[in-house]
C-alpha positions as CSV (number, residue, x, y, z in Angstrom):
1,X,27.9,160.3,63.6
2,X,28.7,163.7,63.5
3,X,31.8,165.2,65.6
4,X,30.1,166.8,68.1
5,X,27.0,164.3,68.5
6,X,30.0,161.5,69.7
7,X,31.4,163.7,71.9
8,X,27.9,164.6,73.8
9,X,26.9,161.5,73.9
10,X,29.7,159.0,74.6
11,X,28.7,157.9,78.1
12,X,30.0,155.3,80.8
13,X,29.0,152.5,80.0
14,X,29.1,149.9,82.4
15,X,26.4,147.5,81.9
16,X,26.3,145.1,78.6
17,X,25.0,143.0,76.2
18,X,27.7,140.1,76.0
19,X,28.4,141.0,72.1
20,X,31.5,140.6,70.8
21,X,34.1,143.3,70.5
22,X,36.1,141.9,67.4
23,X,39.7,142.2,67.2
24,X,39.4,144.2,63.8
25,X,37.7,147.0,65.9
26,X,40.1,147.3,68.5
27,X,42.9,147.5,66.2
28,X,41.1,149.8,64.0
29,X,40.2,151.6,67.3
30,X,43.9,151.9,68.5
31,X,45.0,152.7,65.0
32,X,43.4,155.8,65.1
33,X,43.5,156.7,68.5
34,X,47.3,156.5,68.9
35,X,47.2,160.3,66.9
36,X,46.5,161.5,70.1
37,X,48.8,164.3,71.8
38,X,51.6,163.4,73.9
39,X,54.4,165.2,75.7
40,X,56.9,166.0,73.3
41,X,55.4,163.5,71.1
42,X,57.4,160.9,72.9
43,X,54.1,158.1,72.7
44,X,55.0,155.9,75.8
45,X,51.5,154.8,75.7
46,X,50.9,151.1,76.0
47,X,47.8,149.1,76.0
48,X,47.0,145.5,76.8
49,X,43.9,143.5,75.5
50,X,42.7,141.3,78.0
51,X,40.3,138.7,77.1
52,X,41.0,136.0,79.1
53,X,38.0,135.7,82.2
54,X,40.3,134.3,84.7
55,X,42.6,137.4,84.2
56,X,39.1,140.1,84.2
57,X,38.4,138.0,87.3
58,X,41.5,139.2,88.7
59,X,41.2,142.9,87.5
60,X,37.6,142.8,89.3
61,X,38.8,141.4,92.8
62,X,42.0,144.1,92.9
63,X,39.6,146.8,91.9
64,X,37.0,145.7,95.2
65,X,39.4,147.1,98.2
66,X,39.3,150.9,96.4
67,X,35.4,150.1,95.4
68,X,34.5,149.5,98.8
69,X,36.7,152.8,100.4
70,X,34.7,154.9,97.2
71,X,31.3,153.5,98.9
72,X,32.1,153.9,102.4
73,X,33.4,157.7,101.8
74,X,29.8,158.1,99.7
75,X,27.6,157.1,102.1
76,X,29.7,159.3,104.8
77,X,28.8,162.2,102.4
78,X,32.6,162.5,101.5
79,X,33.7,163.0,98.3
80,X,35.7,159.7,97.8
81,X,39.6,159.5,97.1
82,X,40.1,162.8,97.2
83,X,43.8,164.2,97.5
84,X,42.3,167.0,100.0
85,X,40.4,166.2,102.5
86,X,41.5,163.4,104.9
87,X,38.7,161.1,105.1
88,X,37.1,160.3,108.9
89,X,35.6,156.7,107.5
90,X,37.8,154.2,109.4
91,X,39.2,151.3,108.0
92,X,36.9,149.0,110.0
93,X,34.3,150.8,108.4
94,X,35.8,150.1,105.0
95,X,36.4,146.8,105.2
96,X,33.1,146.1,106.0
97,X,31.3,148.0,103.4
98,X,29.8,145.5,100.1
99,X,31.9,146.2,97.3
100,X,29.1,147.3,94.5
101,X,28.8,145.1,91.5
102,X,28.0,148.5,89.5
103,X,32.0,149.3,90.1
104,X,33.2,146.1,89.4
105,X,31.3,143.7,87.7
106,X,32.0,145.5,83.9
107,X,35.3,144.0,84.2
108,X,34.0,140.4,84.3
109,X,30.9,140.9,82.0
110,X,32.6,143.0,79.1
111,X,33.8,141.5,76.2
112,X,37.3,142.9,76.6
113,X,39.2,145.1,79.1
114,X,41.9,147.3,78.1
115,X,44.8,148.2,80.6
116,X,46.1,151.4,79.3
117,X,50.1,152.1,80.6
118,X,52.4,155.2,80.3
119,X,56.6,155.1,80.4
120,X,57.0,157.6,83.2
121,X,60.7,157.7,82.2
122,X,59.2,159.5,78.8
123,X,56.3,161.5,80.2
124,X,57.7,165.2,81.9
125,X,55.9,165.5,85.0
126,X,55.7,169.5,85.5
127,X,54.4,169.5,88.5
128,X,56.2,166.6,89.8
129,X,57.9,169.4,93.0
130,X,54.7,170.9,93.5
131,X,53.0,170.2,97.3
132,X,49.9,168.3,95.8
133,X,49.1,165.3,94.1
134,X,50.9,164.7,90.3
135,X,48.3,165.6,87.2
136,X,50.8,166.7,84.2
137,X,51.8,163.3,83.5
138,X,47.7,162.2,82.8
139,X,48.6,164.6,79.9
140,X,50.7,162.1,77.8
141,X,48.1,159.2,77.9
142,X,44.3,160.1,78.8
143,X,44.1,161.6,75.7
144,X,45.2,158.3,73.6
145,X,42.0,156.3,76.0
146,X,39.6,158.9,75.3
147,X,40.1,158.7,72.0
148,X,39.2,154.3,71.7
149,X,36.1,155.3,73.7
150,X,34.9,158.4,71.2
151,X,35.5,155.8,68.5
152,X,34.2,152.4,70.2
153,X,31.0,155.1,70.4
154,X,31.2,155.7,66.9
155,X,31.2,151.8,66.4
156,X,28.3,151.3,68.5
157,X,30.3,150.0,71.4
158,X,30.9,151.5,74.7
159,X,33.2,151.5,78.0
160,X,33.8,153.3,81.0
161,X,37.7,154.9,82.0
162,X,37.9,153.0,85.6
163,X,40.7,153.4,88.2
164,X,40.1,151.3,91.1
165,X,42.3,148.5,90.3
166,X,45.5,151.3,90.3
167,X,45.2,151.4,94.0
168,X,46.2,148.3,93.9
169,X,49.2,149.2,91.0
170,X,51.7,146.8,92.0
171,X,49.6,143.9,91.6
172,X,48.1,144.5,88.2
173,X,51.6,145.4,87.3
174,X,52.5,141.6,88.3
175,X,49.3,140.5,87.0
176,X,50.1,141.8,83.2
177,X,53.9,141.9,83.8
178,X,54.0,145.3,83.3
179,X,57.0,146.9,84.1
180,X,57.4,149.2,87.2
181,X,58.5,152.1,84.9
182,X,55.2,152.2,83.4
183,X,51.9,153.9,85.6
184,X,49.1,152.0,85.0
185,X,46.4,154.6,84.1
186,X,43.1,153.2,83.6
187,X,41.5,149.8,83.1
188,X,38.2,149.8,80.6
189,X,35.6,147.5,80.3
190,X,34.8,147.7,76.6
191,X,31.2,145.6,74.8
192,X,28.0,146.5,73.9
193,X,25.8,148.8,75.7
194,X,22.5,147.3,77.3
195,X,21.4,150.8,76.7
196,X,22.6,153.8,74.4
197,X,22.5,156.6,76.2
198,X,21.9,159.7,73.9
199,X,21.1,162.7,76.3
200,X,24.0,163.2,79.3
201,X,23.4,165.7,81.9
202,X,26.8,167.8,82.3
203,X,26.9,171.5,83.9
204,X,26.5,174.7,81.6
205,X,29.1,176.4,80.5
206,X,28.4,179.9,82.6
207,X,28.9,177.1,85.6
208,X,32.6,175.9,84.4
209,X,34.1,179.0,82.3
210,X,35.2,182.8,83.4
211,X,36.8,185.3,81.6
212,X,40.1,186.4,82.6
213,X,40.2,185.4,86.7
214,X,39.5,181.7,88.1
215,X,36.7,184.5,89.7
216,X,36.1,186.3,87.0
217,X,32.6,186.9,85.2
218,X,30.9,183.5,83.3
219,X,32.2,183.4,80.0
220,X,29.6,183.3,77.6
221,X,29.2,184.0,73.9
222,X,26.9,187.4,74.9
């Protein structure tokens, strides 16, 4: 596929087939992904290939707690997690909201989930003093996941960057026996798509680019 088609059409794929992801293709995967930019080049991206069920079991049940908070704020007509807003959903509330298979179940059904890690002591936080929640340090290692999933697309494969199981950091981190230096940063469910998605509905540019000013005019080509 050409550059561009990948990139429009690698989608989130969370439902699949059962085929195997061999371990050729992840290494070839992670061979080329690791050219990915990181903060001073310092590479403290880590990535563990889980295939064992009991331990994708395990992933699935630590990510229900944050699952079930992201359905609860949804059906409140909240936008879920976010740093901003306070939510008003009780925990009562919560705690009784159905964790949906469609947020967990692509951890027990893939053929392999990756749990991608940063070293925080090599990552340079920029914003770590600002009076908001911390995004520079997503710099050093969302690239490097994005790039497995624009190639597991070229492949033929698919996966999804999921985040639920972070809320519950401490315990993946004993789960994996990853060290407490090192954020966890996503957890993706990689196999075979029941269904290749080829169109993906995204907003136009006019709707996410201005010139000049965060209120400036829509940048367009015109």
């Amino acid at each position: 596929m050409e550059l561009y088609d990948v990139m429009r059409t690698t989608f989130s794929a969370r439902a699949f087939t059962g085929e195997e992801v061999p371990d050729e293709l992840i290494c070839d995967l992670i061979e080329n992904a690791r050219f990915a930019p990181s903060g001073g080049n310092r590479q403290g991206n880590r990535v563990i290939v889980v295939r064992d069920p009991a331990t994708r079991e395990q992933l699935a049940r630590l990510a229900e707690p944050a699952a079930k908070r992201y359905m609860a704020q949804t059906k409140a007509g909240e936008s879920p997690w976010n740093a901003v807003t306070p939510t008003k959903v009780t925990a009562a509330a919560i705690e009784a909201t159905p964790a949906p298979g469609m947020l967990t179940n692509s951890f027990r059904d893939a053929s392999v989930v990756l749990v991608f890690a940063v070293d925080l002591r090599l990552v340079a936080s920029m914003d770590q003093d600002l009076d908001r929640i911390g995004m520079i340090s997503g710099a050093s290692i969302y690239p490097f996941v994005w790039n497995v999933l624009l190639g597991a697309r070229q492949a033929g494969f698919g996966g999804t960057i999921t985040t639920l199981a972070v809320a519950r950091e401490g315990e993946v981190q004993a789960l994996l026996h990853i060290p407490r230096e090192f954020a966890v940063a996503a957890v993706v469910p990689l196999g075979k798509p029941v269904k290749q998605l080829t169109k993906l509905s995204r907003k136009a540019v006019a709707e996410i680019a201005t010139r000049e000013r965060f209120d400036g005019p829509a940048f367009s080509a015109d």
